[in-house]
C-alpha positions in Angstrom: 87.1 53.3 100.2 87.2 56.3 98.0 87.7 59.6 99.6 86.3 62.7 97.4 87.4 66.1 98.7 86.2 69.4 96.8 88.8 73.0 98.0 88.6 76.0 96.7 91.6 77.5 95.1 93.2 78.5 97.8 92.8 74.7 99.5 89.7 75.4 101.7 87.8 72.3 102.3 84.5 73.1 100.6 82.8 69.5 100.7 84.2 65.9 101.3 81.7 62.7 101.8 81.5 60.1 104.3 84.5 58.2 103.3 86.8 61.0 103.8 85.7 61.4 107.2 86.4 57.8 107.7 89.8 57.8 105.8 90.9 60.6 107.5 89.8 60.7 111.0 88.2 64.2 110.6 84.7 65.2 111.3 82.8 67.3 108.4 82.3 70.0 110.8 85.8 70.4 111.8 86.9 71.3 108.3 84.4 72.5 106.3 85.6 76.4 106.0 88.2 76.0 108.0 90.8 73.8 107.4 92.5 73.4 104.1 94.1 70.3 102.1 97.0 70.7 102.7 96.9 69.1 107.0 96.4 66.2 104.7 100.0 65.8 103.9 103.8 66.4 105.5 105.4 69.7 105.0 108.1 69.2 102.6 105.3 67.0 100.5 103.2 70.2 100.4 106.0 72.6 99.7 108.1 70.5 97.0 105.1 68.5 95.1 101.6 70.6 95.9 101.9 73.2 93.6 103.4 71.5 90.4 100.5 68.6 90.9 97.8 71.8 90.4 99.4 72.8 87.9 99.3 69.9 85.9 96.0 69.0 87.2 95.4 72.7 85.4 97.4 71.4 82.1 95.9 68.4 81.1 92.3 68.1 83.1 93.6 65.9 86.0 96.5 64.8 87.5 97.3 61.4 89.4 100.1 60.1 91.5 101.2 58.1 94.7 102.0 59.6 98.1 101.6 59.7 101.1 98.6 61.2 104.1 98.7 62.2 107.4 95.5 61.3 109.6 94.6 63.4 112.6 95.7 60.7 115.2 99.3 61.7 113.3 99.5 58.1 111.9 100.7 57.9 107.7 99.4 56.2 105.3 100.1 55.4 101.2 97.3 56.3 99.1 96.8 57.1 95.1 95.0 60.6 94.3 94.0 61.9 91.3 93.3 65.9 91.4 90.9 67.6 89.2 90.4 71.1 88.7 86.3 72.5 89.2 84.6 75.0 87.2 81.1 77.2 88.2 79.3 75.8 85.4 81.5 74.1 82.8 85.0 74.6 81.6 84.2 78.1 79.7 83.4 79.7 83.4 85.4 80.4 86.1 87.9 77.7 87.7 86.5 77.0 91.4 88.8 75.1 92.6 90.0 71.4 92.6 88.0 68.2 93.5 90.7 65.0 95.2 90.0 62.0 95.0 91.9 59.3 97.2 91.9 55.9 97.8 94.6 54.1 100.5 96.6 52.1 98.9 99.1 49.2 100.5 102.6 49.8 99.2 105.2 51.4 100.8 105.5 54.6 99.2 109.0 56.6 99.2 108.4 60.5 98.1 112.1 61.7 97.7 113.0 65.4 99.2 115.4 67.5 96.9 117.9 69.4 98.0 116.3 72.6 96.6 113.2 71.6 98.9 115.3 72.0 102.0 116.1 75.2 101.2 112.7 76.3 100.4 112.2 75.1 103.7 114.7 76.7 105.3 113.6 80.0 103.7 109.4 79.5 104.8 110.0 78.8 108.0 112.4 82.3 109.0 110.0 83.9 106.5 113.9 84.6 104.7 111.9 85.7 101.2 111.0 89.1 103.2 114.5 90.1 104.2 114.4 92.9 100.8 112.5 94.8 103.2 115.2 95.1 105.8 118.4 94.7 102.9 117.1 97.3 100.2 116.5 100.5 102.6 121.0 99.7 103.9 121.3 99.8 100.2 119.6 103.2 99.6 121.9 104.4 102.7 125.2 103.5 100.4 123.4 104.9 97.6 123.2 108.5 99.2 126.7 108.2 100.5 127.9 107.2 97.1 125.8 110.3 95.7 127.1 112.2 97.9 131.2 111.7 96.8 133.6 108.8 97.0 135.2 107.3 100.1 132.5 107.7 102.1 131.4 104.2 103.1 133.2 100.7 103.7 132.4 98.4 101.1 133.4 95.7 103.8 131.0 97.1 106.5 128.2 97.0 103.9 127.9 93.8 103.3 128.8 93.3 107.2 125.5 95.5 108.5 123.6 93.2 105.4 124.3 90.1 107.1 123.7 91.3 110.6 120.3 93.1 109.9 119.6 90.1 108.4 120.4 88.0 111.2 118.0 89.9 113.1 115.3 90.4 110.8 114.8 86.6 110.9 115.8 86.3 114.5 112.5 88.6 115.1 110.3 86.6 112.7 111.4 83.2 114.4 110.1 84.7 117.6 106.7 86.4 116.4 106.0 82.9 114.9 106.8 81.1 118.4 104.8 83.6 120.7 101.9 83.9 118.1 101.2 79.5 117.7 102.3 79.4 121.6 99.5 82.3 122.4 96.9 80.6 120.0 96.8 83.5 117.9 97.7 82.1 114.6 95.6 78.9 115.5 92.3 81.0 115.2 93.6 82.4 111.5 91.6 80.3 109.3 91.5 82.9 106.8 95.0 83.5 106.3 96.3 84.8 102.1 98.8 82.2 100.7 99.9 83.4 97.4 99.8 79.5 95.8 99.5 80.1 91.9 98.4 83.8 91.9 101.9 84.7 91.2 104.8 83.4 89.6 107.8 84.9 92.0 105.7 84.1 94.7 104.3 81.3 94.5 103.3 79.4 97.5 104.5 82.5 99.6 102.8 82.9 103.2 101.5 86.7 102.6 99.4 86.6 106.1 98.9 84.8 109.3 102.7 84.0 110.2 104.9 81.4 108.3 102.4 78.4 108.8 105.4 76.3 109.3 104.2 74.9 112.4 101.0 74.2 111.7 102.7 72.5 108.8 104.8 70.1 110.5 108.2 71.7 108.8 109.0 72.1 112.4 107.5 72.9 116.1 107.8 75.2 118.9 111.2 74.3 120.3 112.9 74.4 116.7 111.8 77.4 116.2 112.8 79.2 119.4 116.5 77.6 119.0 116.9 78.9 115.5 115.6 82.1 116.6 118.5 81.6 119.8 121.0 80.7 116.9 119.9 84.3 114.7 120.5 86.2 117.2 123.9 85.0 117.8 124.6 85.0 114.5 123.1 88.4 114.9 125.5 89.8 117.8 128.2 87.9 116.1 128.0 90.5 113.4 127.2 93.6 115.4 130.4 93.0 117.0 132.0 92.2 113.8 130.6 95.6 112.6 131.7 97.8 115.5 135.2 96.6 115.4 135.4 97.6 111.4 133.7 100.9 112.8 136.3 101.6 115.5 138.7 100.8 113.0 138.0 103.0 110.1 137.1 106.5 111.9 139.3 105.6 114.9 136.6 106.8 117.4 133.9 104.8 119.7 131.3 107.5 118.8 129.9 105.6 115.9 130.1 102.3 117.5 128.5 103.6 120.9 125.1 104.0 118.4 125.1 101.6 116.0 124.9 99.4 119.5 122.3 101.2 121.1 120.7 101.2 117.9 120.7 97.4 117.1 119.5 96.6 120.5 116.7 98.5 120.1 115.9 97.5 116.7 116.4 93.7 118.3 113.8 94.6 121.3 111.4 96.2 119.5 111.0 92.8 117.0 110.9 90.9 120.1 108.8 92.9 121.9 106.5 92.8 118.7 104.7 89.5 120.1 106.6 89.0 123.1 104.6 89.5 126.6 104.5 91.5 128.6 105.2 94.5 126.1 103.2 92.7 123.0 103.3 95.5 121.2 101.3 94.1 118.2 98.4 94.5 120.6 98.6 97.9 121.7 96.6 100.1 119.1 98.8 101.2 116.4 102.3 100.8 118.7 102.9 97.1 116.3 102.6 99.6 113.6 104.6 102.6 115.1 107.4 99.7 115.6 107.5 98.8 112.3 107.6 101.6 110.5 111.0 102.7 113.2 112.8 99.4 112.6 112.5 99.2 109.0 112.2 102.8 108.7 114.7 105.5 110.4 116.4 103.2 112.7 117.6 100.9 110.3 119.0 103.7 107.8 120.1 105.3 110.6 122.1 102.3 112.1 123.1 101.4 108.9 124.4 104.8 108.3 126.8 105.0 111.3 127.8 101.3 110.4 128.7 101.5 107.1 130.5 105.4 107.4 134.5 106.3 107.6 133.3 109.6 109.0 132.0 109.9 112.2 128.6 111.1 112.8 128.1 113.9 115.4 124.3 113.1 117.6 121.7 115.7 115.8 123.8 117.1 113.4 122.9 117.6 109.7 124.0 114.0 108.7 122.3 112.2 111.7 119.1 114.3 110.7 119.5 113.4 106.7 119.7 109.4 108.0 116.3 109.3 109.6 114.6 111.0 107.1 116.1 108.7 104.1 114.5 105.8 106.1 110.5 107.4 106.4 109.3 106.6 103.0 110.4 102.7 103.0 109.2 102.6 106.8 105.7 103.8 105.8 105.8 101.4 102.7 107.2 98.5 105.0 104.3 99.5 107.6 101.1 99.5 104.5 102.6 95.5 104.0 102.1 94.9 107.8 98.5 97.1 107.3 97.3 95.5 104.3 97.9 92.2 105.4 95.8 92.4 108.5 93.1 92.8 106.5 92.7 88.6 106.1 93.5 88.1 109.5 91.1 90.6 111.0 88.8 87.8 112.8 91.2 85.7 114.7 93.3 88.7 115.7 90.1 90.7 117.1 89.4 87.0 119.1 92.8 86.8 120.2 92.8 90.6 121.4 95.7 91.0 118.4 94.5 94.9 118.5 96.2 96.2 115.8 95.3 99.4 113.7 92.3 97.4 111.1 91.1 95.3 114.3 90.3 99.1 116.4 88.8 100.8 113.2 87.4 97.5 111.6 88.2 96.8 107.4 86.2 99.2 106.1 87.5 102.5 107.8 90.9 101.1 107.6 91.0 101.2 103.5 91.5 105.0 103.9 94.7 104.0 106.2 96.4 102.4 103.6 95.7 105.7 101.1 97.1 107.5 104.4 100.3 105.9 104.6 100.7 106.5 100.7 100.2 110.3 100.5 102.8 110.3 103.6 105.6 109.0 102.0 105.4 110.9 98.7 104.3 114.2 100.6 107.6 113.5 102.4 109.2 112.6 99.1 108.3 116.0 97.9 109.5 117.7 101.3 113.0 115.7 100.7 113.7 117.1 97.5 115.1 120.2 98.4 117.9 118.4 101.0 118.6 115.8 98.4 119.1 119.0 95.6 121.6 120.1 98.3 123.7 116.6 99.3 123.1 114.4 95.9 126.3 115.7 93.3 124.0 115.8 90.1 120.8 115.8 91.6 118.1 114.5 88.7 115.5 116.6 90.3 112.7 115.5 86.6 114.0 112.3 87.5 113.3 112.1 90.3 109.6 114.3 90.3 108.6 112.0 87.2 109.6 108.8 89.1 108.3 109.7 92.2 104.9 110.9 90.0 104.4 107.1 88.2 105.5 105.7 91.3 102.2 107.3 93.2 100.1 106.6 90.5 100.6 102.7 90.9 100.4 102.8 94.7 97.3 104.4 94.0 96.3 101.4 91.6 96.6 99.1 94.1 95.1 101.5 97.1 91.3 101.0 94.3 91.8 97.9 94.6 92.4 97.4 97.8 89.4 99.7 98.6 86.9 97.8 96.5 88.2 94.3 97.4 88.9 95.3 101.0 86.4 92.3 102.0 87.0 89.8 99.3 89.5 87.1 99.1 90.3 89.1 96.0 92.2 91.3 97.9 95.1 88.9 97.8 96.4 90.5 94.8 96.8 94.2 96.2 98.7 92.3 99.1 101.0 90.6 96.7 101.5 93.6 94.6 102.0 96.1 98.0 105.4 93.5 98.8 106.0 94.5 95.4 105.7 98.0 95.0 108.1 98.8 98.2 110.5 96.3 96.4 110.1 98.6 93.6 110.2 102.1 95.1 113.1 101.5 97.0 115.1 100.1 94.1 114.2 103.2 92.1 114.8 105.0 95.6 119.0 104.0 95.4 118.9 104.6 91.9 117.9 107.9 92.4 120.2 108.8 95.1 123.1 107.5 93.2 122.6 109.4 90.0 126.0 107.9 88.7 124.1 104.9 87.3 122.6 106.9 85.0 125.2 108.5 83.8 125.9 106.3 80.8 122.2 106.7 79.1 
């Protein structure tokens, strides 16, 4: 029995023949378009071997080895596959994809797991590889105290609010992933972007449709509502850690009374994101709206009272000056969120996922994405003035010419985005939209803190 199996590059089942339905248990119309290789074969397999056997298959013009399958009854078997890339019409064209051929073999097959594996594990299935966008805004926060004079923040409650934030960043991305496989929602995503070999930092990343890890077998529903259960008190264990350090360096329970108030809310609101009966992700731009608060001005705003020695009076200038550091990387954290509903547009509209690109469909939603962009540097513009007046040595060329190329390569990806708003092409501007709020908000601290550029 020899099993052929033709994917796409992205591992969509394209064509297989008879024998592959046989050897596998599937039917052709159950996977045809929908499914891709990689159900074929255990987690770990997939995340530690998949990528380097393309790779080589790329290298050299085929690759074989020994491991082992999954069938759909769930039973294993060992099997020898040799992996060979396609082309549209020879080896001068495009590549198309990669053509498997398998044959079951009867040995006992031992595919060791490395260490490193485990903790690439660890990291896909709490989604871990996303935490910049909820570490790098509590960085610009120090960066504007630290602009603003010395002694002004706890070095100690820094790194504190980091790992608490943290905490409950992936405690909220444990949950979305249980709610959306135990609602069906990312069951229906056929057409979910992983990065594979688009990008080197990347690579293999889940960009769309949830970790996957489910679906993958790394673990199941239960797992993944206990580590969520262990985030969060890992999360509260930290919050608590955090207020004490906060009582203790202003003396007062003013900043401690809201940096509570403040972390639950941040810690509903991500449950709340795909959590019944609120769902927010579901109610017509309030997933969005929730978004762009926790990882916008509530979280430099929390962070803020957290990591201060002063204590911050409700409403005055301070309090004011945190929310607004924390709108231009909430809108930038929110056009990820956007852009990536583009791939999962069909099986949210089924499952009634009713976010912002499901109620205006793809096409009118390109001009969102531009949206979000002119917001945060029309508010960059607006912000100069206040930072002229709290930043000791304001860079104001600096910071116009950053803030000016900045713009100019959101806007890069925004073209692309608007031409290849329908193509699996678009993969790119997703990958390169996680990159470009990495990149804004770096040069965002940098320019808050003019001190590291005082030596050039």
């Amino acid at each position: 029995m020899k099993s052929v199996i033709i994917c796409d590059m992205e591992g969509v089942i394209e064509n297989l023949n008879k024998d592959a339905e046989k050897l596998f248990g599937y039917s052709n119309s159950e996977l045809i378009g929908k499914k891709r290789v990689s159900i074929f074969s255990e987690g770990e397999i997939v995340l530690q071997n998949v990528l380097m056997w393309l790779k080589s298959a790329n290298a050299n013009g085929f690759h074989e080895t020994k491991t082992n399958f999954i069938r759909k009854d769930g039973t294993k078997f060992a099997a020898k596959i040799r992996i060979t890339p396609n082309f549209s019409n020879g080896k001068n064209k495009p590549q198309t994809g990669y053509c498997g051929m398998t044959e079951p073999i009867e040995e006992i097959i031992d595919v060791p797991i490395s260490f490193t594996t485990k903790i690439i594990k660890g990291v896909a299935i709490t989604r871990a590889g996303f935490g910049s966008a909820s570490i790098l805004p509590i960085f610009a926060v120090a960066a504007f105290y630290a602009g603003k004079g010395d002694s002004i923040f706890s070095v100690f409650s820094l790194i504190l609010t980091v790992a608490g934030i943290l905490s409950l960043q992936l405690f909220s991305n444990l949950y979305n992933d249980y709610f959306d496989v135990k609602d069906g929602t990312d069951g229906l995503n056929e057409e979910y972007f992983n990065v594979g070999l688009n990008d080197k930092l990347l690579e293999g990343a889940q960009v769309s449709g949830g970790s996957r890890a489910i679906e993958l077998g790394l673990t199941n529903l239960e797992k993944t509502k206990s580590l969520g259960n262990k985030m969060l008190i890992l999360g509260l264990i930290f919050l608590v850690s955090v207020v004490s350090l906060s009582y203790y360096n202003t003396g007062s329970l003013n900043n401690t009374k809201y940096i509570t108030i403040i972390a639950l809310l941040g810690g509903l609101l991500g449950y709340f994101y795909t959590a019944s009966p609120i769902k927010l992700v579901s109610r017509y731009g309030l997933g969005e709206l929730a978004i762009f608060l926790t990882f916008g001005p509530l979280l430099t705003l929390g962070s803020g009272y957290a990591i201060s020695v002063n204590t911050i009076e409700f409403l005055s200038t301070e309090f004011l000056n945190l929310i607004l550091l924390g709108i231009p990387t909430g809108l930038l954290t929110t056009n990820i969120l956007f852009i990536n509903q583009f791939p999962d547009y069909k099986s949210d509209k089924i499952a009634k996922k009713n976010n912002l690109v499901v109620l205006f469909g793809k096409k009118a939603s390109r001009w969102g994405y531009l949206l979000f962009l002119i917001c945060t540097f029309s508010f960059m513009y607006f912000f100069t003035s206040i930072l002229d007046q709290e930043i000791v040595n304001f860079s104001y060329n600096g910071y116009m010419i950053s803030n000016g190329l900045l713009l100019l390569l959101g806007l890069s990806i925004f073209f692309h985005l608007f031409k290849n708003y329908n193509s699996r092409d678009l993969i790119k501007s997703n990958i390169n939209t996680i990159y470009f709020q990495m990149i804004f908000t770096i040069v965002y601290i940098l320019l808050l803190n003019p001190f590291y550029l005082n030596y050039w």
